[in-house]
Phi, psi and omega in degrees: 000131167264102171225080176240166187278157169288150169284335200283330171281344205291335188302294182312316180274321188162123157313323205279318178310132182257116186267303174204146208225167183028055173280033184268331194240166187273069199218159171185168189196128227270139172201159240199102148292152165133292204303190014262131168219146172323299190289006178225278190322331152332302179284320185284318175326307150311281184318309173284358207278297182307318192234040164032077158206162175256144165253202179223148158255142166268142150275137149258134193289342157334291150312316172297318207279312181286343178231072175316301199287018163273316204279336189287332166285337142322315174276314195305337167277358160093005187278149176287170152236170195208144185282112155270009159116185168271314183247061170029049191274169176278097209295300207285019174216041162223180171292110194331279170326305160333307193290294203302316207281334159316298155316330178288321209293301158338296180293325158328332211232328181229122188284061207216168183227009144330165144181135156246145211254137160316161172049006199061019195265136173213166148256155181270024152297283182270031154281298207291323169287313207285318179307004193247015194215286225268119103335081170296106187249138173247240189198175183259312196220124152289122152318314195056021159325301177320303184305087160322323192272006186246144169278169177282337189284340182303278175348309172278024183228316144356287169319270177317326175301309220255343197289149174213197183294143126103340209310157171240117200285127191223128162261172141194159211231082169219174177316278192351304214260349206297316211266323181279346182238012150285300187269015169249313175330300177299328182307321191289306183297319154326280172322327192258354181249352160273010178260355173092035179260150160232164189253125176241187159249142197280000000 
């Protein structure tokens, strides 16, 4: 499975968008949707915890708002954060105003010029306002963590296939992905670092 987004598409979707960074260097970066929730984001806290390293989170503000003290520890352990709307919207099924006015609500709450469109959906209406407040980041290599219908060994074969110099990696530290992207996380951070990867935050 390829899954890294195509380069041949990035043009066509957005000029502005941070896909993948320093492919010059043996860097890659690990960032994590969703969260924050109890029943997940801890145990990845632990896990980068266990191999000193940092990531970046898209936050949903929703999720900030009901576990302040998840989201306070995220920071307090030194990984960045990222604006992930307040209610996880599909840019391309709600209404421009909705959409815009969501991200802001978000930002009342996660203090970053990150921003990622759930799903990767933006219309180039709010693409064009956000990018002028936001660093838009979408990724290089998807997991399918989510994807029930995929094993953990799939899911790290994702991984291990596509990462490369600079890539951004997207996990997520939610019910949905918990159990495929808990038993894959350390192996995938094991692999890229016996391959001479280092881990930045975004």
């Amino acid at each position: 499975m390829n899954c890294q987004f195509p380069t041949v598409l990035r043009p066509l979707i957005g000029r502005n968008y941070l896909w993948r960074k320093n492919s010059s260097e043996k860097v890659v970066y690990l960032t994590f949707d969703d969260g924050p929730v109890p029943e997940v984001t801890p145990q990845v806290l632990s896990v980068l915890d266990d191999f000193n390293i940092k990531a970046t989170f898209f936050c949903v503000g929703d999720n900030v708002n009901k576990y302040p003290e998840l989201y306070r520890e995220i920071l307090l352990k030194g990984h960045s954060v990222g604006n992930h709307t307040f209610h996880h919207l599909n840019g391309f099924k709600v209404e421009h105003e909705q959409y815009l006015n969501d991200v802001e609500q978000a930002s009342q709450l996660i203090d970053s010029r990150l921003f990622r469109p759930p799903y990767g959906k933006l219309t180039r209406r709010e693409k064009k306002i956000l990018e002028q407040k936001f660093q838009i980041v979408l990724w290089d290599v998807i997991s399918y963590d989510y994807d029930r219908n995929l094993s953990p060994s799939q899911v790290l074969e994702n991984v291990k296939h596509n990462s490369r110099n600079g890539s951004v990696i997207l996990f997520h530290d939610s019910v949905k992905a918990k159990n495929n992207m808990l038993s894959v996380l350390p192996d995938a951070i094991n692999f890229l670092l016996a391959k001479g990867f280092r881990f930045e935050r975004l």
